[in-house]
N, C-alpha and C positions, 0 to 999 in steps of 0.2 A: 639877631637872626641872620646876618649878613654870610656868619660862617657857615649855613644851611648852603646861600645861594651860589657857593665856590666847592660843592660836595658833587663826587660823582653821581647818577644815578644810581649804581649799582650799591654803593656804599650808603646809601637815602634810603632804597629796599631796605636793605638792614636793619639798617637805626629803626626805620619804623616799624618792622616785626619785633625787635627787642623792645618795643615801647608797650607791643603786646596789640597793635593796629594789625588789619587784614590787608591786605596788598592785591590787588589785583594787576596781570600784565599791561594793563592798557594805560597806568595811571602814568603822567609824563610829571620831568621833575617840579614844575609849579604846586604840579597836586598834591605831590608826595612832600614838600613841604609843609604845605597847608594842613593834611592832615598829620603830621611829625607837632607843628604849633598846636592844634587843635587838642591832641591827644589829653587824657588825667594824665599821664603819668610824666608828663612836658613840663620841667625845669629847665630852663637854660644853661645853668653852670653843667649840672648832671648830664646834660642831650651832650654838649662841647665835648665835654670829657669821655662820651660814650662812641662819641664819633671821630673823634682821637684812637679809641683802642679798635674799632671797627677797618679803620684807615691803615693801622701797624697789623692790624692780623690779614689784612686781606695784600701787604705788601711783602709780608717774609712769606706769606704761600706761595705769592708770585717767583720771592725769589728763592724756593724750595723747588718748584716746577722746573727754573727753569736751570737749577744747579743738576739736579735729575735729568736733565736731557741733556743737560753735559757730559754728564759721567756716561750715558747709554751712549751717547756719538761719540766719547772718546776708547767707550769698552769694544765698539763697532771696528772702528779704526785700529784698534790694536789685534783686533780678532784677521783685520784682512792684511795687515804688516804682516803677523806670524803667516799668516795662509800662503803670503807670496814669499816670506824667507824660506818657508819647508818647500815650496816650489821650485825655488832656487836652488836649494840645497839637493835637490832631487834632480835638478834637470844635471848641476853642476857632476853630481855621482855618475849617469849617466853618459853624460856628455865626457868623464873622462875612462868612465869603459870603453865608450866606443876608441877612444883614440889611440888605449896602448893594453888598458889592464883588462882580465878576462872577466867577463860579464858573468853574472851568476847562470847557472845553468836550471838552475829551476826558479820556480816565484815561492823563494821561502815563506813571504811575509803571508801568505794565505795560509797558511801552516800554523803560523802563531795569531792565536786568536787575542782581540785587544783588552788589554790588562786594566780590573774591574782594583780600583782602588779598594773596595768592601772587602772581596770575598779571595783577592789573590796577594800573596807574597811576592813584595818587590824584590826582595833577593831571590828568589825563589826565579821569578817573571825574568828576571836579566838573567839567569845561571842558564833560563830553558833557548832565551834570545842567542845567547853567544854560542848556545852546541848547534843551533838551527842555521846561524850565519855561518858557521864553520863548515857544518855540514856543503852547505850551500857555493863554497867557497866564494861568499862577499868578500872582497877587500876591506880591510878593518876601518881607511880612512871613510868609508860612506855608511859604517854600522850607526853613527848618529843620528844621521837624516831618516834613515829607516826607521830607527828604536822612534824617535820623536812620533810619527805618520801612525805608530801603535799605540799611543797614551791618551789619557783624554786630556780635552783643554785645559782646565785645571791645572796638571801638572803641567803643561809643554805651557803656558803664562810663567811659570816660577822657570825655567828653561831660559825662555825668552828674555827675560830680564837681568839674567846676566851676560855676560861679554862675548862678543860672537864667536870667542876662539874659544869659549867654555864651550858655547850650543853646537859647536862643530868636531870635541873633540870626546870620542865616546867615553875613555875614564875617568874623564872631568863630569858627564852626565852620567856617569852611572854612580861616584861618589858623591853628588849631589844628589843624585835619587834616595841612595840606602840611608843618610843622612838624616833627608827630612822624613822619608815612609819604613823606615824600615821598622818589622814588627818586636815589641818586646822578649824578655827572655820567656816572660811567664805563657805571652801570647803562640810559641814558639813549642813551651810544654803541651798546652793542649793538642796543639797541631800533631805534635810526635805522638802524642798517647790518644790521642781521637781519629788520627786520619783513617779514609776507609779508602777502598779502592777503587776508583771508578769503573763503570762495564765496560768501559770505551778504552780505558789505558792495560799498558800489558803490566805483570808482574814485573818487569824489571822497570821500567815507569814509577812504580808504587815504591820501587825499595829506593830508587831514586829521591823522590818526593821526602819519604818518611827520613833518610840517610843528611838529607838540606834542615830538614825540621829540626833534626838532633843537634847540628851544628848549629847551627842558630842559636838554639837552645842555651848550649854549654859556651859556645863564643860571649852569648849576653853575659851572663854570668861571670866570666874572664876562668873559666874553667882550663888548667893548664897541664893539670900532675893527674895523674892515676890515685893518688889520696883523697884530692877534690873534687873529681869523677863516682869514687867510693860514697865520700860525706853526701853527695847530689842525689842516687840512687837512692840510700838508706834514710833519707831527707823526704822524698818524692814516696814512697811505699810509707813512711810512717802520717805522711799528708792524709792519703787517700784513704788512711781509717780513722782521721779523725771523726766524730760528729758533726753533725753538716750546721747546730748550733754553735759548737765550740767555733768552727770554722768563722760564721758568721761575727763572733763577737771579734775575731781578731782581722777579721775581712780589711781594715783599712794597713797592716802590717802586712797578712799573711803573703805574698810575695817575696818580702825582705829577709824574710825568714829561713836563710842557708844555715842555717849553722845547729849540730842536733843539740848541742846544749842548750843554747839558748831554746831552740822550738821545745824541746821536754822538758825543759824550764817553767814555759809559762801554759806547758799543757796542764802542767805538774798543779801549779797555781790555782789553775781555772780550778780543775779537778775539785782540790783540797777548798777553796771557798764555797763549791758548791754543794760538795759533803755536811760542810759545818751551816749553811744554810736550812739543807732538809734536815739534819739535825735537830735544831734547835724551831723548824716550822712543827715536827710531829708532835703530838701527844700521847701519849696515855691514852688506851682504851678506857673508858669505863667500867663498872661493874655490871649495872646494866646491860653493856652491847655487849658481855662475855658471855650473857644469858643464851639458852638458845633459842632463837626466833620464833614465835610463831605462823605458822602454817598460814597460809589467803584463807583458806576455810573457816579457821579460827577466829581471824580478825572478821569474815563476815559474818557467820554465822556462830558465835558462842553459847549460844544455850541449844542449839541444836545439838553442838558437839558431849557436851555435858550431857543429855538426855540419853544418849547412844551411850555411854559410857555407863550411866546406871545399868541399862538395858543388859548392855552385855557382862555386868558384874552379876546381874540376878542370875542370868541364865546359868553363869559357871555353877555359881551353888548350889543350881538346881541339879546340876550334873555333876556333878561332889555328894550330894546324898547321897545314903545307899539304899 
């Protein structure tokens, strides 16, 4: 029992709930031996080896706690490094307006509102950035620090982590942006054949918008020739009448699918298996079901119907006499 009397308390509680003993806060470690000895279900090899695994689980929690308050003081630390770089980088912008180059004349970055990784287009978001900054006449060397001051954390951490002459140099962050966020070709089709117009934006805004959506589109694709643009169209119009089944059976391809051969190929296919399917499910009617039904009335009531049927055969003959 010696290995009892080198156990923490905390680690005693334990053992002796696992033993299936009641623990009250008051009890001090003598007691809670005594009743860990006491207990039916007290083996000594068994208690050792129980307070062994009691001892190892309650030290990787320790040292699970306290790798977790690592990582949050180090996520901390790197949240106020970037905080005081973009401050830097901002006062540094700043700081060299006032001394030679002309300051912006309006505060564009209110203009552009901050770019929602879900619901906005990063090519899209940097095309709207660069006509606002131009507009604005920002000098190009401080479009960095601005564009960063618009992102969320998320992004401006992947920013951060490469080389300061990347995070300070906007074509180096902007082909690192379209890189990692940039949307697909398929993602790109929707956008072109969904988008609507906002009440807020004017008509030439919208032809904008939908004008970036098509390029995108045709750029994913590597769309180059006026042939390939054709095959895309007549591709894209034979999609949109598929069956929304057919669709789904080829769902984990249907993107991949440029080419109208191959797509009427394997419409061709579905088709032709699915014919020869209901083919050989139908039967033959019966002779039986060729008969004609009878009537609700008949099936409830049949000797009613019968009765009426005499009735009105008498009556004819009787108006047939002369």
């Amino acid at each position: 029992m010696a290995f009892l009397g080198k156990a923490r308390k905390e680690n005693l509680i334990i053992l002796a709930r696992e033993l299936g003993e009641e623990v009250t806060p008051d009890l001090k470690i003598i007691d809670l031996r005594n009743l860990i000895v006491a207990s039916t279900n007290y083996e000594m090899e068994f208690v050792k080896e129980l307070l062994n695994t009691v001892i190892s689980q309650r030290t990787e929690e320790a040292e699970q706690r306290i790798l977790e308050l690592e990582i949050e003081e180090r996520r901390k630390i790197e949240e106020r490094e970037f905080e005081l770089e973009k401050l830097k980088l901002q006062n540094e912008s700043f700081n060299s307006a006032e001394s030679g180059s002309s300051r912006p004349k309006i505060d564009f970055l209110s203009m552009i509102p901050k770019f929602d990784q879900v619901s906005n287009d990063i090519s899209l978001y940097l095309i709207l950035f660069e006509r606002q900054a131009q507009d604005a006449d920002v000098p190009k060397e401080f479009w960095a620090s601005h564009l960063l001051s618009l992102l969320p954390y998320e992004i401006t951490q992947l920013v951060a982590r490469e080389d300061v002459g990347i995070s300070r140099d906007f074509e180096k962050v902007k082909s690192l942006l379209l890189k990692r966020y940039k949307l697909t070709a398929e993602k790109f089709r929707q956008l072109f054949s969904k988008n609507c117009k906002s009440p807020t934006a004017t008509w030439k805004d919208f032809a904008y918008e939908v004008r970036n959506y098509f390029r995108g589109w045709i750029s994913g694709l590597d769309i180059s020739t006026f042939d390939q643009l054709k095959e895309l169209i007549i591709i894209d119009q034979i999609k949109r009448r598929v069956p929304p089944e057919v669709r789904e059976h080829y769902i984990d391809e249907w993107s991949q699918l440029n080419n109208v051969e191959k797509l009427t190929s394997k419409l061709d296919d579905y088709d032709a298996v699915r014919n020869k399917r209901d083919f050989h499910t139908s039967t033959p009617r019966k002779e039986s079901e060729n008969r004609a039904y009878p009537t609700l009335k008949q099936k409830r009531y049949p000797e009613r119907v019968r009765n009426s049927r005499r009735i009105l055969n008498l009556r004819k003959k009787k108006i047939d006499q002369p």
